[in-house]
N, C-alpha and C positions, 0 to 999 in steps of 0.2 A: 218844211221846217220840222226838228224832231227836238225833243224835251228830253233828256235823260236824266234820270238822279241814282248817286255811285253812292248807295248807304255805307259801305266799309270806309270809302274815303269821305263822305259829307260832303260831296263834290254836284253841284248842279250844272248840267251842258247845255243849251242851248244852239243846235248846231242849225243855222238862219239857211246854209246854200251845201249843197253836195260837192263843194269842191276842196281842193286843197288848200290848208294853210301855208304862207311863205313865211309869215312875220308875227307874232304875238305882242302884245305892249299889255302890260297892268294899268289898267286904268284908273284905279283904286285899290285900294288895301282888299286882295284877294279877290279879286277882279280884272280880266283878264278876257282881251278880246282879239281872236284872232281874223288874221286877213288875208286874203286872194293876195296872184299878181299884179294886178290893179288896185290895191289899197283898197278896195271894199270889204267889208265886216264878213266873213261867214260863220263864227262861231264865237259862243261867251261863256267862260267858264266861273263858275262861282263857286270859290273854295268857303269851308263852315258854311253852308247854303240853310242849314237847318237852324243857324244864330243870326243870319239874316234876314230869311226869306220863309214866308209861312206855306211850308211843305203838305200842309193840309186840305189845302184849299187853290185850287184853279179855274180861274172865272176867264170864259175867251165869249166876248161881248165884239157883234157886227163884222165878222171875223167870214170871210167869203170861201168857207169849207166845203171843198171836193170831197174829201173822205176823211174821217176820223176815225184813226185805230187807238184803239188802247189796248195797251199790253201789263198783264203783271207779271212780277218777277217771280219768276219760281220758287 
């Protein structure tokens, strides 16, 4: 699972599986979840991410982590 945030567009990704999307549906006002061939979720986009969601802070609680990279943006 990989977390992106697109500061020029205020866009937050969520990309859940490494595969391709076939089909997109808005789920909500600026919200938007994409899906495999199979109808499974692989990815969630959150357009104004910074009017919804507090960019400040990321809490991953009981979470079965192999590796944890963190990257900043140049």
């Amino acid at each position: 699972m990989k977390i992106q945030y697109f500061p020029e567009d205020d866009i937050l990704y969520i990309d859940l599986a490494e595969k391709n999307s076939v089909e997109s549906e808005e789920v909500a006002s600026g919200i938007v979840v994409d899906f495999d061939e199979n109808g499974f979720p692989v990815g969630i986009e959150i357009s104004n991410a910074s009017k919804i969601i507090s960019l400040e802070q990321l809490e991953i609680s009981n979470f079965p982590l192999a590796d944890l990279i963190l990257k900043k943006a140049a």
